[in-house]
Structures are given as C-alpha cells and as structure tokens.
C-alpha positions in Angstrom: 20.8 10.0 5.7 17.7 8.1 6.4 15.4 9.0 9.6 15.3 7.2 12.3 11.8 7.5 12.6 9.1 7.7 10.1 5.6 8.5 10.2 2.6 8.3 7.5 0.6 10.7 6.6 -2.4 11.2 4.3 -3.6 13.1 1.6 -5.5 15.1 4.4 -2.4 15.6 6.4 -0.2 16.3 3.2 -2.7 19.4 2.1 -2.6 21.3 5.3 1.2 21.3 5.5 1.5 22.6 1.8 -1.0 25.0 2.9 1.0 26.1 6.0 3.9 26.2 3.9 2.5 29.1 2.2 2.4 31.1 5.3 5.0 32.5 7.6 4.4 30.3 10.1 7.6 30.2 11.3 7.6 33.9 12.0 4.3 33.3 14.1 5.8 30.8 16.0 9.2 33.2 17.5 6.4 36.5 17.9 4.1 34.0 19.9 7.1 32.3 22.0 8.3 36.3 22.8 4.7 37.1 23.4 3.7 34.2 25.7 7.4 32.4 27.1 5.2 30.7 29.7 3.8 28.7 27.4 7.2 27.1 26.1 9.1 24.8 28.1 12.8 25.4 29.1 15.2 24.1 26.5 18.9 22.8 28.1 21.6 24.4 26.5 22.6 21.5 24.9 19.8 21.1 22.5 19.2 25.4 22.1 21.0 24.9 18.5 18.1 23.1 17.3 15.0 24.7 16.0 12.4 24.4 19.2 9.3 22.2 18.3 6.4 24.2 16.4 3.4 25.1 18.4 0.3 22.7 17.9 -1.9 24.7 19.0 -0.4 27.2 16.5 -1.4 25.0 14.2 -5.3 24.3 14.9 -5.3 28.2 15.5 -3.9 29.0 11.6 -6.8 26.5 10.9 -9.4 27.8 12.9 -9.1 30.9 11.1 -9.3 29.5 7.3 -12.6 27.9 8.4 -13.9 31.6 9.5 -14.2 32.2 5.8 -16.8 29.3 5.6 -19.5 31.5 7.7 -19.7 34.1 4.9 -22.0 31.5 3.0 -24.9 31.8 4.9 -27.0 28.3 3.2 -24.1 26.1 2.1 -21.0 27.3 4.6 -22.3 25.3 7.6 -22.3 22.0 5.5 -19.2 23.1 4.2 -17.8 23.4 7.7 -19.3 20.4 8.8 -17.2 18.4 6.1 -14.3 20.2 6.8 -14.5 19.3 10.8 -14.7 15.8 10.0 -12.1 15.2 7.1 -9.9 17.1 10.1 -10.5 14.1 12.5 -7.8 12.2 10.0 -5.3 14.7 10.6 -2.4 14.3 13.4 -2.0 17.6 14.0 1.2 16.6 16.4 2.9 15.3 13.3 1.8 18.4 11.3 3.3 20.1 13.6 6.6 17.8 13.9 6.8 18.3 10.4 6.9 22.0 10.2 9.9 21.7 13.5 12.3 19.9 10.0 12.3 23.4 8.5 16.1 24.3 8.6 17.3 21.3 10.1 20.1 19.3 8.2 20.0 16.2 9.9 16.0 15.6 10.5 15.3 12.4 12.9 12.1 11.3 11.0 10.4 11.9 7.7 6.5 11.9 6.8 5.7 9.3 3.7 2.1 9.5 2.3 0.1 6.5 3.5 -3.8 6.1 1.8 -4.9 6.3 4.8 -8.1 8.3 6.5 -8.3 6.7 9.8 -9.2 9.3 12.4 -6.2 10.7 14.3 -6.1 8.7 17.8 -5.2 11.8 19.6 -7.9 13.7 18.3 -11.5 12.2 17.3 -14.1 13.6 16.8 -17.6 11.0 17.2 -20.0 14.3 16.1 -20.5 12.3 12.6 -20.5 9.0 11.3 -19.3 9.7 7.7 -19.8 12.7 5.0 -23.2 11.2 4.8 -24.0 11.9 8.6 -22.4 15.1 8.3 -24.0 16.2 5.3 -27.9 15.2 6.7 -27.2 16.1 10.5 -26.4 20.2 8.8 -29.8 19.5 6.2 -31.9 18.9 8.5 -31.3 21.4 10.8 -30.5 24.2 8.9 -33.7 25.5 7.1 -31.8 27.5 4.1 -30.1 24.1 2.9 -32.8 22.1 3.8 -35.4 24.7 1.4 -32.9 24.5 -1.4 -32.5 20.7 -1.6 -36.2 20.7 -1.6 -36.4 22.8 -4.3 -33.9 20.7 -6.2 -35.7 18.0 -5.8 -38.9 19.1 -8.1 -36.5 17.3 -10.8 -36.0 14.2 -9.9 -39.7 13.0 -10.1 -38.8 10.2 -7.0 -36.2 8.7 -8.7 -33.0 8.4 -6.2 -31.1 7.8 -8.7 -31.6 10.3 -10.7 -31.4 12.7 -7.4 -28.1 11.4 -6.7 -26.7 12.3 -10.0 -27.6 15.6 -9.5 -26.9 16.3 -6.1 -23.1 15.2 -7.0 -22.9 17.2 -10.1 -24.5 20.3 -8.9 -21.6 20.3 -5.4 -19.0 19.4 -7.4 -19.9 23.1 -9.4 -21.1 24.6 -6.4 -17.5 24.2 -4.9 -15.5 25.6 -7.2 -17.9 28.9 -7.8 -17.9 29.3 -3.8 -14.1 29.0 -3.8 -13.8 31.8 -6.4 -16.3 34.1 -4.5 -15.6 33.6 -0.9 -12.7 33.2 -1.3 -11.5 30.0 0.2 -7.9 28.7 1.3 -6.9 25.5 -1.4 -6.5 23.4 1.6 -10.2 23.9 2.6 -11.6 23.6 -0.8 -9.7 20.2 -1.3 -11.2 18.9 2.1 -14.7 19.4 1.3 -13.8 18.2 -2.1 -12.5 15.0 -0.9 -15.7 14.8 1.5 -17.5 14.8 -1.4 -16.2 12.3 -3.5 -16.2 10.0 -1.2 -20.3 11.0 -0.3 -23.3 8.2 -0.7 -25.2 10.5 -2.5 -27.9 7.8 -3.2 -28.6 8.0 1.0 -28.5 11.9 0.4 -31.5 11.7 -2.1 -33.5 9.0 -0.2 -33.3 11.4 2.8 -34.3 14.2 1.0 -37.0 13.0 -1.3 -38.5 11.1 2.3 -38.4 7.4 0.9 -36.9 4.2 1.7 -33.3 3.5 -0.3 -33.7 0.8 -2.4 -31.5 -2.5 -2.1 -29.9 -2.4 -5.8 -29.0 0.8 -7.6 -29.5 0.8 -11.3 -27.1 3.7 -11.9 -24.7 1.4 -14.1 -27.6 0.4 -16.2 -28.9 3.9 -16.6 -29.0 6.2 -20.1 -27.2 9.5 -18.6 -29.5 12.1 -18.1 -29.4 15.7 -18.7 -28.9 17.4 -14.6 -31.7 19.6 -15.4 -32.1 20.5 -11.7 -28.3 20.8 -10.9 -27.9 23.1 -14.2 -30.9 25.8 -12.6 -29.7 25.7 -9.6 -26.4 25.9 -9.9 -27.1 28.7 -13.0 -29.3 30.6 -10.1 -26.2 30.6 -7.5 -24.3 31.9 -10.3 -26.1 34.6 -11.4 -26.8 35.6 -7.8 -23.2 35.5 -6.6 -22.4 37.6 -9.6 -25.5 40.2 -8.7 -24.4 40.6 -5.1 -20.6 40.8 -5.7 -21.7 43.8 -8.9 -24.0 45.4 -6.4 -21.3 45.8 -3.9 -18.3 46.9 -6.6 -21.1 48.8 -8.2 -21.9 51.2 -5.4 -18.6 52.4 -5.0 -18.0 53.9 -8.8 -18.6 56.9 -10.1 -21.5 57.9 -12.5 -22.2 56.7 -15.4 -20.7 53.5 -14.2 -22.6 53.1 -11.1 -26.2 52.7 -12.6 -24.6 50.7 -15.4 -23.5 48.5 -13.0 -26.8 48.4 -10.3 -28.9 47.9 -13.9 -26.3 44.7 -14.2 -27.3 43.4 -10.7 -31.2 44.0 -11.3 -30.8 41.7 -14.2 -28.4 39.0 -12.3 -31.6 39.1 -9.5 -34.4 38.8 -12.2 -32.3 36.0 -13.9 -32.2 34.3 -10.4 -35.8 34.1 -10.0 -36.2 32.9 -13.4 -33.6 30.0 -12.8 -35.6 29.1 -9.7 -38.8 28.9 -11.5 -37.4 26.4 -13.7 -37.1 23.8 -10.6 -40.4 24.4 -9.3 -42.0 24.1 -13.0 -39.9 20.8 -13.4 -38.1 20.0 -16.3 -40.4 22.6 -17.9 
C-alpha cells in the first residue's frame, strides 16, 4: 500500500537512522515515557493501538552523546565536531524521528525516499558556519594545537596552494580513518565528517594557511602528481603516536616481562614521532 505522504531525505539523514537502528532506541523511548509521563501528551483511546510518536529530543540526545567521543582528540576533535555540527544542520530531525514512529506499524501513512539533497533543515539551522571551509578555518584559527600542526605541514609545500591542497585532502582522508579506529567513533559520525570533507575547498584551506592570496585559476588538472611528502610524516607521526599512547596504557597493566617489553615499544613509537616531525620541519629532506 503506498503512503499517503512522503518525505525526502538525504544521505545525511539516511546515516543517522541506520545508525539509530543499531541501538535500542525503542526501549529508551517506553523507560523515558515511564520516567518523565509529563513530557508526553495524552493519547485518546482510539489511536492507543498505534505505536506513540518517537521522542525528538530522544533523538538529538542519542546524538549528543556520539559527538562526546569527538572531545577525546584533543588537536583534531574540535574540527571534527565542528564538521559534524554543520553536516547536522541538513538533517530533519522530526522526520528522523517520524521514521523511527514506522517501526512495527503495518500500515505506515508516509515513507522516506532519498533525495541528493543537503539543504539545511528549515526547522533547525544553524548560521555558526558558512560551509566546511568556514567551519574548518573558524576551529584553525582559534584553536592553537590545529593551527601549530597545519603550520608545521606546511614546511612542504614551498608556497605552492596547490600542492598544499593535495596534501591537506590526502593527509584527512588518512587521518579519519586512523582516528575512527582509535577513538573509537560511531559510523554515522565518521561518515559525516567524511562527507564534510569531500565536499571541502581545500585550495581556500591552504591559502589560509600558508597567509597568501588564492589565485584565480588552479593548475591542479595540469599538474604531474606529486609524492604527499608532508601528508605521509604527518600522518606516519599521528600513527606512531596513537600507537605509543594506546601501548603505554595496555602496557602498564601487564605483568612482567611483558610490561617493560611493551613501555620499550612506546619509547620507540615516541622517538619515531619526533623523527617523523623532523622530516616536516627539514622539508622534503
């Protein structure tokens, strides 16, 4: 039986209700309505044999929580959040939560359809940020940890935006998926900033960075590729370190012999670090 109504929803909308589909949301919904009845309006008896609308706030408060895990990287977690809270601003979180009221229901009166859309929700904008190019630079220059390690990334690119732009893209794309793996992060998150990313001008990213004027013409099509030199350190360094920390704290809590095996492991994950890093500030050295 076709819905009577039907609503779109985008790729943004479509990842946080696959998301919440891995929870028990459902379960959090009846706890919170016997917690909190005040918050729930009175249902007529003729409509009590339907399944009562899920929470929105619910919702944004699953949400809320996911992004938590963001704060645990203290020099890329705050852009990460930033890109997050804007790729949200697409989401209707009323038909999210519409959505997850069709669970159980045999005779549903409308249906979701995915729409390439990103437009920002109308009941729910948020003007903080432009685009992910805003976002990204309002977080950079602000936050002195990022802003240090773009520098540093920088010592590679020898002015050319270009060139920075290529390696800004290539080393988040990496960065992404090793911070996923270490943090760790919900799918739904990592897909957002992913998406945020993608869809990045990196070339105004570099200009920013590098403290020149973007040019009118890029001359990226016309360009040899280039080995990232800068994106493979630095990206090598976050490795090595992420690896050090999470062996230091595994490594403290086994018995002898292992222990020192593994703190000698983490001394050697630090010292490759710093040599990583000196490979930035010696250039392509």
């Amino acid at each position: 039986m076709p819905a009577r109504y039907s609503h779109g929803a985008n790729a943004e909308m479509l990842l946080l209700l696959a998301w919440l589909s891995t929870l028990k949301v459902q379960e959090q919904a009846r706890q919170d309505r016997e917690a909190c009845p005040w918050k729930y309006p009175y249902q007529p008896p003729w409509s009590q044999d339907r399944l009562p609308v899920f929470p929105e706030h619910l919702v944004h408060g699953q949400v809320a929580l996911a992004r938590e895990n963001l704060k645990r990287d203290p020099i890329y977690g705050p852009l990460f959040e930033a890109l997050v809270r804007y790729r949200l601003t697409s989401i209707d979180f009323s038909l999210v939560a519409g959505a997850l009221e069709l669970e159980g229901l045999t005779d549903p009166t409308w249906a979701l359809f995915f729409s390439d859309s990103s437009s920002p929700s109308k009941r729910r904008q948020d003007t903080t940020f432009v685009d992910e190019a805003d976002a990204f630079w309002q977080v950079a220059s602000s936050h002195m940890p990022l802003a240090d390690r773009l520098t540093r990334l920088s010592q590679t690119w020898h002015g050319d935006i270009c060139r920075g732009a290529g390696e800004l893209s290539i080393f988040f794309s990496w960065y992404l998926d090793l911070a996923a793996r270490f943090l760790p992060l919900p799918f739904f998150l990592v897909e957002l900033v992913r998406i945020s990313l993608h869809r990045m001008d990196w070339h105004v990213i570099a200009a920013h960075v590098l403290e020149i004027p973007l040019p009118v013409g890029c001359q990226c099509a016309n360009r040899t590729q280039e080995v990232p030199v800068g994106a493979r350190a630095e990206y090598l360094g976050e490795l090595f370190k992420a690896t050090g920390d999470e062996t230091l704290s595994l490594g403290q809590q086994l018995p002898e012999p292992e222990r020192t095996q593994a703190l000698f492991l983490a001394d050697l994950c630090r010292e490759t670090t710093k040599a990583m890093r000196l490979v930035l500030l010696d250039g392509e050295g």
